[in-house]
PAZAPA-4460 file (N, C-alpha, C; in steps of 0.05 Angstrom, whole numbers, plus 32768, in hexadecimal, padded with zeros to 4 digits):
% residues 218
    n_x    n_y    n_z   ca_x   ca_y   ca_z    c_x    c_y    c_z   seq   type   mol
   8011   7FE8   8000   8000   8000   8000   8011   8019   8000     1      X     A
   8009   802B   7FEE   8017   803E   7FEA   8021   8058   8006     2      X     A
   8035   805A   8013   8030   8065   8029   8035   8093   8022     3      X     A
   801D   809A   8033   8017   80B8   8030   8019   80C6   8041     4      X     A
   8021   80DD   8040   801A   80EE   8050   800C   810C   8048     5      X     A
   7FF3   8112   8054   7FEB   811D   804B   7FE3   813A   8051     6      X     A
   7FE5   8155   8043   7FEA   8171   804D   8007   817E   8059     7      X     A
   8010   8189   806F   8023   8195   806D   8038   818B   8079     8      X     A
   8052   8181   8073   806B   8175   8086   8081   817E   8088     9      X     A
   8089   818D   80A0   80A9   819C   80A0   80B7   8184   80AD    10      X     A
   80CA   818B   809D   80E6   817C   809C   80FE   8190   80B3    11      X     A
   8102   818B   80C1   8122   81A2   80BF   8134   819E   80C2    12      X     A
   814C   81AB   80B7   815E   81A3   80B1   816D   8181   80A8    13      X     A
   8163   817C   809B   8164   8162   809A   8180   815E   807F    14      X     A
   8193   8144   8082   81A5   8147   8070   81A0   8148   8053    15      X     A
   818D   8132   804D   8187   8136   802C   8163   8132   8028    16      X     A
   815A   813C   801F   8133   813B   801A   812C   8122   801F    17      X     A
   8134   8113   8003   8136   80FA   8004   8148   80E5   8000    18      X     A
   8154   80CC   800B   816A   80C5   800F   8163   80B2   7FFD    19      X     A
   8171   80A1   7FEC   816C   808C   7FD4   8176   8074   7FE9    20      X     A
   8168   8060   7FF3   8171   8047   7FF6   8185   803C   7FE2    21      X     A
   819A   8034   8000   81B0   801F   7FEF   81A9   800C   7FDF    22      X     A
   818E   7FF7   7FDC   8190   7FE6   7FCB   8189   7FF1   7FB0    23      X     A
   8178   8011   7FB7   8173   8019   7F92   818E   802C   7F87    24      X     A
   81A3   8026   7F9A   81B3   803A   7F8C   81C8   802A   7F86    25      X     A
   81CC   8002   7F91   81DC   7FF8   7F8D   81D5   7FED   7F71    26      X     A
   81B4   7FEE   7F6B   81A6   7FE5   7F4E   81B4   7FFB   7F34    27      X     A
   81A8   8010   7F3A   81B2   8028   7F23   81D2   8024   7F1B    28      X     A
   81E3   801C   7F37   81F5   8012   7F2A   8205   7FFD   7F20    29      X     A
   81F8   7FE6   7F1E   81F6   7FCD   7F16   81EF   7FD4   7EF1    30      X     A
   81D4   7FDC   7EF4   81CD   7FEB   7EDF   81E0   8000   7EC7    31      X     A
   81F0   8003   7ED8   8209   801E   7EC5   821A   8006   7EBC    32      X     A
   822B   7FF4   7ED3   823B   7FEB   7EC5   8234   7FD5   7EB6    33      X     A
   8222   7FC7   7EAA   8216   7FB7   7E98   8208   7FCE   7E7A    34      X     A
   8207   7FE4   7E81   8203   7FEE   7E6E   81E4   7FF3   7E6A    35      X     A
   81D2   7FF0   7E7A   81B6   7FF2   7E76   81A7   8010   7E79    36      X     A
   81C7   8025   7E85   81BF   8043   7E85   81D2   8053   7E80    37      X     A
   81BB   8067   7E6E   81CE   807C   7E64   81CE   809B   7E6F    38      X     A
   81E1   809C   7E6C   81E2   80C4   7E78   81D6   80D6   7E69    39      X     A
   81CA   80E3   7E6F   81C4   8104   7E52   81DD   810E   7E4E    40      X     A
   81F1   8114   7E65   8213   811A   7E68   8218   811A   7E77    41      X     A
   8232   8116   7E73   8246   8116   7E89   8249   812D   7EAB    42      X     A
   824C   8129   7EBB   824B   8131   7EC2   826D   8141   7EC6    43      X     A
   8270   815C   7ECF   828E   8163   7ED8   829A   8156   7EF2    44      X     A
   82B3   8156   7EF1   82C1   8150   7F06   82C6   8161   7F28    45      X     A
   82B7   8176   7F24   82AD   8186   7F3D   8289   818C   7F35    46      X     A
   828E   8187   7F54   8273   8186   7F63   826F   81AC   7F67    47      X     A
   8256   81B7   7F6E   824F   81CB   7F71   823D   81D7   7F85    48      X     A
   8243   81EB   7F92   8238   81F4   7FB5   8220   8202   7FA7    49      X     A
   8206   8207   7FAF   81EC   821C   7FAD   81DF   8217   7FC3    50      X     A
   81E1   8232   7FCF   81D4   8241   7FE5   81B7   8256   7FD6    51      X     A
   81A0   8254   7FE8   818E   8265   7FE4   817C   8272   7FFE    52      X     A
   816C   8281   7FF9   815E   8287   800C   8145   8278   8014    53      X     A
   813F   8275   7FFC   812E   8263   7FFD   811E   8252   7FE1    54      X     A
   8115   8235   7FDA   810C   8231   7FC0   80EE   8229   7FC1    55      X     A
   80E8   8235   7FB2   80BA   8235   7FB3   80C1   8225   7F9E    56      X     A
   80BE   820B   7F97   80AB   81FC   7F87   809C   81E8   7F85    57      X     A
   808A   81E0   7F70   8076   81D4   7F6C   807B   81B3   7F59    58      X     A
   8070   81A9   7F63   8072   8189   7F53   808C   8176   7F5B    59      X     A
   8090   8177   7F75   80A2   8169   7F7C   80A4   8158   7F79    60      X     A
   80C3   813F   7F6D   80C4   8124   7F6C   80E1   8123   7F77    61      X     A
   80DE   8112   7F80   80FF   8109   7F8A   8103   80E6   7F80    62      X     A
   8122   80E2   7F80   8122   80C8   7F79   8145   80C8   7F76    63      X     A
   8153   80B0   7F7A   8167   80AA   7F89   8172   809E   7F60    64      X     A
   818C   80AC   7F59   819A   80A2   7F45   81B7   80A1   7F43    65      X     A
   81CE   80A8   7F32   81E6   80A9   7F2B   81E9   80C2   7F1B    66      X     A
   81F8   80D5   7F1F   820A   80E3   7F0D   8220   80D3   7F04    67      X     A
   8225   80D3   7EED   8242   80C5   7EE5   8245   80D6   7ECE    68      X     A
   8266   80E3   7ED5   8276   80E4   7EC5   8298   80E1   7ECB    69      X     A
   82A6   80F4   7ECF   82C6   80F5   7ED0   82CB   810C   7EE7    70      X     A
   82E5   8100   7EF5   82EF   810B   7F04   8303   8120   7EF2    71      X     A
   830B   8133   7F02   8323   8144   7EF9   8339   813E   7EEB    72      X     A
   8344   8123   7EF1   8356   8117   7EE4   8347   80FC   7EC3    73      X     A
   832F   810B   7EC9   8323   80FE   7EA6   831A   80D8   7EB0    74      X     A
   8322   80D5   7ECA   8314   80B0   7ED4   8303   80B2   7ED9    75      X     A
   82EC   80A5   7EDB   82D2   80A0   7ED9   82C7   80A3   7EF4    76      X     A
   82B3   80AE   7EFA   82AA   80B1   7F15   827F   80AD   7F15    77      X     A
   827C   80A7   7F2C   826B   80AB   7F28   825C   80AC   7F49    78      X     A
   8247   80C2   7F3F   8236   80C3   7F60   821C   80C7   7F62    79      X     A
   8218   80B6   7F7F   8202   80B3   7F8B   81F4   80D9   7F8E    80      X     A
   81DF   80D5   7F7E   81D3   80ED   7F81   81AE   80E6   7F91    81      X     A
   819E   8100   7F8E   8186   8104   7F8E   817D   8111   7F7F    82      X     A
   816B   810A   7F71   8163   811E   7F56   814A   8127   7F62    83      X     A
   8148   813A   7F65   812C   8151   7F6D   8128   815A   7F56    84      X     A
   8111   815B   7F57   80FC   816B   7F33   80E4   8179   7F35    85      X     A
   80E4   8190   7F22   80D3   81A9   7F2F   80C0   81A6   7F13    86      X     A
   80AC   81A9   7F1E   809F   81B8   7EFF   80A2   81D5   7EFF    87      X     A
   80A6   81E5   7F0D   80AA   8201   7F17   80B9   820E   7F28    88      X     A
   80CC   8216   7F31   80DA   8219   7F47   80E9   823A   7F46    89      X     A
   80DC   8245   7F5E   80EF   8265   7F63   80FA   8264   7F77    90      X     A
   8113   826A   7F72   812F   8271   7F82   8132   8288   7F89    91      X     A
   8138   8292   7FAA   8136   82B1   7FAE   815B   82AB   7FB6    92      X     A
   8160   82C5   7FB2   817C   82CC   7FB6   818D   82B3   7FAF    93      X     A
   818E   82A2   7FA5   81AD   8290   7F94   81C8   828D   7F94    94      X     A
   81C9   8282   7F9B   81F0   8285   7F97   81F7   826B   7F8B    95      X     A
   8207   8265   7F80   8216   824B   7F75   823A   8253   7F70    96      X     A
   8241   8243   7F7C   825C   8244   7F7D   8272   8225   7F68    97      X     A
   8283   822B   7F64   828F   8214   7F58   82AD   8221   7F58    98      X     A
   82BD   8209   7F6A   82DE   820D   7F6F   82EC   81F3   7F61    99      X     A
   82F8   8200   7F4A   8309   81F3   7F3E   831E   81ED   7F46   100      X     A
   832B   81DD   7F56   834B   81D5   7F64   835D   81D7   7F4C   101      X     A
   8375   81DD   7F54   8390   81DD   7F4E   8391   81E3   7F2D   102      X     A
   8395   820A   7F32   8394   820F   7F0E   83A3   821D   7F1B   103      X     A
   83C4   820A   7EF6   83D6   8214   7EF9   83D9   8238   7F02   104      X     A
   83EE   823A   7F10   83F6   825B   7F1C   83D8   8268   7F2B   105      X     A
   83C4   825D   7F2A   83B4   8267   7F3D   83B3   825B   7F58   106      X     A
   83AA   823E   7F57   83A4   822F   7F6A   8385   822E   7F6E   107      X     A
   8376   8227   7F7E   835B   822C   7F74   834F   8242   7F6A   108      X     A
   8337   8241   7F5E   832E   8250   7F50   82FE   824B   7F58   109      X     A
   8300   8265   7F63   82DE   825E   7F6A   82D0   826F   7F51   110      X     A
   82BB   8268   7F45   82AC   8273   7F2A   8296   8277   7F47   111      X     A
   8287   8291   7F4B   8270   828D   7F59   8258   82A9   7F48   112      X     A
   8244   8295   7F49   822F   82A9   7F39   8211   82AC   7F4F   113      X     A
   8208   82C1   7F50   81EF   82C9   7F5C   81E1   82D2   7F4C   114      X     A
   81C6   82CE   7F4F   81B3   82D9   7F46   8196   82D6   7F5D   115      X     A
   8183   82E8   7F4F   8165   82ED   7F62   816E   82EE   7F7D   116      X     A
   8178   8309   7F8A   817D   8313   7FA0   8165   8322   7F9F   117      X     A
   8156   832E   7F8A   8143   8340   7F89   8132   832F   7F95   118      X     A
   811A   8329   7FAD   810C   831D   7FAF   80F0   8325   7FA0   119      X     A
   80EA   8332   7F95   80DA   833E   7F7E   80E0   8331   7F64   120      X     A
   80F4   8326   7F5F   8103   8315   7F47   8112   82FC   7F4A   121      X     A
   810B   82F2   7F5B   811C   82D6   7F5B   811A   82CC   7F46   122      X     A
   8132   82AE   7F49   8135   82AA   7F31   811A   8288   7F2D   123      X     A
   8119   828D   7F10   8101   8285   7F0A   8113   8266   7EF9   124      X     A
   80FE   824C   7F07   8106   8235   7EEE   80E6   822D   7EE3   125      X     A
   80F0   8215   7ECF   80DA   8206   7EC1   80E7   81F6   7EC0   126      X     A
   80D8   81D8   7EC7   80E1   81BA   7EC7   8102   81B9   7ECD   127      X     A
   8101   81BA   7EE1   8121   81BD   7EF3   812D   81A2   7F08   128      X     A
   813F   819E   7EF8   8143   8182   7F09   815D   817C   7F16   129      X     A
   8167   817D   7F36   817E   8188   7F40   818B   8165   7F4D   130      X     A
   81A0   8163   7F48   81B3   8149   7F4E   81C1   814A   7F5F   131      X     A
   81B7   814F   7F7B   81B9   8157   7F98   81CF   813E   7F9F   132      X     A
   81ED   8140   7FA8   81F6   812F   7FBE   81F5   8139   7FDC   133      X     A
   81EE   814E   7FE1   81E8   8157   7FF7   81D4   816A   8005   134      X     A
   81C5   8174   8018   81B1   818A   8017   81A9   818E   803C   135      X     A
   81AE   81A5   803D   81A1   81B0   805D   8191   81C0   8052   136      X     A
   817C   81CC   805C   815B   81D8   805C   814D   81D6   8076   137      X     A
   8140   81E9   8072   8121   81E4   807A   8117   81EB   8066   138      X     A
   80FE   81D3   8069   80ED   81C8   8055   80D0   81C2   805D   139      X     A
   80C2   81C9   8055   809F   81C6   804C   8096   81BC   8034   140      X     A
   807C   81A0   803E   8076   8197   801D   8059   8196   8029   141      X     A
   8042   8199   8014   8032   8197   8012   802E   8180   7FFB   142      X     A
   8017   8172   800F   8009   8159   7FFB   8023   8142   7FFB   143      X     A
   802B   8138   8009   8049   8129   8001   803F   810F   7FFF   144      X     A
   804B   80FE   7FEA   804B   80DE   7FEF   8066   80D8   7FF1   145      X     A
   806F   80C1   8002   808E   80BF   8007   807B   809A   7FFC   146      X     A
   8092   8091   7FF2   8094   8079   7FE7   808F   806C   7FCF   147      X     A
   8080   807F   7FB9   8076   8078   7F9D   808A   8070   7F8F   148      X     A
   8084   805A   7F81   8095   805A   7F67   809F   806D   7F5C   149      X     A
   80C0   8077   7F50   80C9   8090   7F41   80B7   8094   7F29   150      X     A
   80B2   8074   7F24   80AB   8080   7EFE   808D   808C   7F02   151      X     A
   807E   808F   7F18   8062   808F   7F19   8067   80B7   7F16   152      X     A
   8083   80C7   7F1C   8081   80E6   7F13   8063   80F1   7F28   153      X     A
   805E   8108   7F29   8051   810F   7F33   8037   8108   7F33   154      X     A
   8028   810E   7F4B   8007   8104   7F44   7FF9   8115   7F2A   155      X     A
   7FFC   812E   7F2C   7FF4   8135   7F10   800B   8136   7EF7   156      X     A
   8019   8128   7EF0   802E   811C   7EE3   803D   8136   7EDF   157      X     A
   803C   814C   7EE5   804F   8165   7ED7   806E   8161   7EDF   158      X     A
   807F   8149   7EF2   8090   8142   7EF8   8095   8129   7EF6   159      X     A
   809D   8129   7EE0   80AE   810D   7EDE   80C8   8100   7EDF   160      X     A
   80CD   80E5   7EED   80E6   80DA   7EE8   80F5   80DC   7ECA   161      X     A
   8110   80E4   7ED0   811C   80E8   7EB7   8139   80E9   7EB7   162      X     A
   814B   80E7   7EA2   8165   80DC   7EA8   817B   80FA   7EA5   163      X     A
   8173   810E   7E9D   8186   8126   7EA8   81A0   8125   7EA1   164      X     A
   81AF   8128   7EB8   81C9   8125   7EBB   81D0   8109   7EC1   165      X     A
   81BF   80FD   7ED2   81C6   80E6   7ED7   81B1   80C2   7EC8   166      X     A
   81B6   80BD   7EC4   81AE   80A3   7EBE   8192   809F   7ECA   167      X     A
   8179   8090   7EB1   816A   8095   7EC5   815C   807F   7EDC   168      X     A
   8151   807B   7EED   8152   806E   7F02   8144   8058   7F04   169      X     A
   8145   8043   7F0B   8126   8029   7F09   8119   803A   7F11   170      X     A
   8102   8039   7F03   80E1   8048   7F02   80CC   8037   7F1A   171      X     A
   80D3   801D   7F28   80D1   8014   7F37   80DD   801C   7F59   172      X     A
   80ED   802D   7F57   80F8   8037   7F73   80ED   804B   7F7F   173      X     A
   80FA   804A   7F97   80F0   805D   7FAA   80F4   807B   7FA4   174      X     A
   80D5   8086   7FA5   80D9   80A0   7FA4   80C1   80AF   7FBB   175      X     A
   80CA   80D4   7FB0   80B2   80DB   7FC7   80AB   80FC   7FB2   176      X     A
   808F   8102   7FB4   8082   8119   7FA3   8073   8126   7FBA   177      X     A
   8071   8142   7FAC   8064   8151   7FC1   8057   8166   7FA8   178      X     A
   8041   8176   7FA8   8035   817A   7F99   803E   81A7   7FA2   179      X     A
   804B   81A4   7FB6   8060   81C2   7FBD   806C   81C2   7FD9   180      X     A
   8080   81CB   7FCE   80A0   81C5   7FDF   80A9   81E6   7FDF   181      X     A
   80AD   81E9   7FF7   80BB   8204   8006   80D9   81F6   8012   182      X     A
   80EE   81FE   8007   8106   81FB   8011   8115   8214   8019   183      X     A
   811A   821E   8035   8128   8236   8041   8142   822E   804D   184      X     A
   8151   8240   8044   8170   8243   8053   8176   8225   8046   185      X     A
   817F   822D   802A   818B   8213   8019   81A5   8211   8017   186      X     A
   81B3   81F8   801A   81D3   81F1   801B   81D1   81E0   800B   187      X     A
   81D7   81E0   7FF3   81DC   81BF   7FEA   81FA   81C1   7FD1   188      X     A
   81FD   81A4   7FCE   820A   81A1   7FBF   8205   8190   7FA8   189      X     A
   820C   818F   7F95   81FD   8186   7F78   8213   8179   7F68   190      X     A
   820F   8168   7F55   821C   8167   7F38   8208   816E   7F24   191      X     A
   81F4   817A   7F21   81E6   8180   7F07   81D3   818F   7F12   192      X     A
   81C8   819E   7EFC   81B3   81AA   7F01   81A4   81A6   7EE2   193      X     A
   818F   81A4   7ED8   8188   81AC   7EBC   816C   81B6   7EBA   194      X     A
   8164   81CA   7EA6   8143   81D6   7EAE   8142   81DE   7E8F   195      X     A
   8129   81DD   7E95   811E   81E5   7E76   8116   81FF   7E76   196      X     A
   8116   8205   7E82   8118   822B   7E84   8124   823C   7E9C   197      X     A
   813F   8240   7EA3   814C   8251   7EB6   814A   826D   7EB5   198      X     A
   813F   827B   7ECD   8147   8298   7EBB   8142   82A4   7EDB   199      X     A
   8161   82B3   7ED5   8171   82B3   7EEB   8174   82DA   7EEE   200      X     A
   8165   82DC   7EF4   815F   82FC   7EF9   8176   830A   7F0C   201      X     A
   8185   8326   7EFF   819C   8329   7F19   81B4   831E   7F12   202      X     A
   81B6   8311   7EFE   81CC   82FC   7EFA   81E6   830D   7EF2   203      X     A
   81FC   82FF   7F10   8216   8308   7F11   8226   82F5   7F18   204      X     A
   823F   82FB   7F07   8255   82E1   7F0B   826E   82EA   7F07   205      X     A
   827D   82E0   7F16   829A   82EB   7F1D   82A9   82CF   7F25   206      X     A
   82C3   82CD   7F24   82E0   82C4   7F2F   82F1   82CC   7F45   207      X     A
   82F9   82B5   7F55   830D   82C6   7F66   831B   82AB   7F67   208      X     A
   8338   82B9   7F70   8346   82A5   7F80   833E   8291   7FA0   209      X     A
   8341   8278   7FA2   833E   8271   7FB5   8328   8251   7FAF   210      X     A
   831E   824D   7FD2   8302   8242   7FD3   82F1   8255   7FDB   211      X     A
   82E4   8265   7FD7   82CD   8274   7FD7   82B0   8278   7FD3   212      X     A
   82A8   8254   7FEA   828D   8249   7FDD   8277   8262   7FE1   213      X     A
   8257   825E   7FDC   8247   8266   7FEA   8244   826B   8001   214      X     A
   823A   8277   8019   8230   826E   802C   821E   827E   802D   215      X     A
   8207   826A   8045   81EA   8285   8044   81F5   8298   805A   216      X     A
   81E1   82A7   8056   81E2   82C6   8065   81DA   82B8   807C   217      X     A
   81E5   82B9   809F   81CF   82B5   80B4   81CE   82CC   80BE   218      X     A
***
């Protein structure tokens, strides 16, 4: 029997939304090395920090897969992610950070871009799907089911399982939907992000020397 929960459920601080059981994440990769899944791409060899204030969206799915691509040195890597998927999702104040280690005569190197500080303009997605290895929040979901099948996508289907960045997942595994998700004081860390419409209001991006992740404002 399908297990529900039904109307409003805070989470807090909790390490990741939803955590992918070891046996569906020892499958997906059983699955890679026989060859039965494919990537949309590769993923890079650094991982990436995004901090927010907070994320409003709608059509929540979660579900437990693989990023695979290459480490720094071009060997094959691959990771245990969480793929969260929006049919809609606004981001207030943003940050994303990415520190490239050891470039020649610099030494690290941080790329960090912000956008929607304006809270009158945050930044706006469509069908957005984030490849979480890590995440602190507070969180609110309305309407939640924790345990559906991945491939079953949302109850009104506007969120579906799908293979992204990473490979895509037995459509038989554990997942969890919420029909709207409030995420405040966001930390996470990612290998992918991909959306069918980003638009990133405010948008500024600069370089510096160093590690110079995100961090939120307290």
């Amino acid at each position: 029997m399908e297990s529900q929960v039904r109307g409003g459920t805070r989470w807090k601080r909790f390490a990741l939304v939803m955590v992918p059981s070891v046996a569906a994440t020892a499958a997906i990769g059983i699955g890679l090395a026989q060859g039965a899944l494919a990537a949309s791409f590769s993923v890079s060899g650094v991982d990436f920090k995004v901090t927010a204030d907070k994320l409003d969206g709608h059509d929540l799915l979660q579900y437990g897969s693989i990023a695979t691509g290459t480490d720094l040195d071009g060997n094959k890597a691959a990771h245990p992610v969480v793929v969260s998927g929006f049919s809609d999702a606004k981001i207030y104040n943003m940050c994303q950070s990415v520190v490239t280690p050891k470039v020649p005569f610099f030494g690290n190197i941080t790329m960090t871009l912000r956008a929607g500080k304006d809270s009158d303009h945050p930044v706006e997605a469509k069908n957005i799907y984030l490849d979480v290895s890590q995440l602190n929040t507070d969180a609110e979901f309305e309407n939640i089911d924790i345990g559906v099948a991945a491939g079953q996508g949302t109850a009104n289907g506007k969120t579906k399982m799908q293979g992204n960045a990473t490979p895509q997942a037995n459509p038989n595994g554990f997942a969890q939907r919420a029909d709207h998700a409030i995420l405040q004081h966001v930390e996470q860390r990612a290998w992918a992000t991909t959306a069918g419409n980003f638009k990133l209001n405010g948008l500024s991006l600069k370089l510096s020397t160093g590690a110079n992740e995100c961090q939120l404002d307290h």
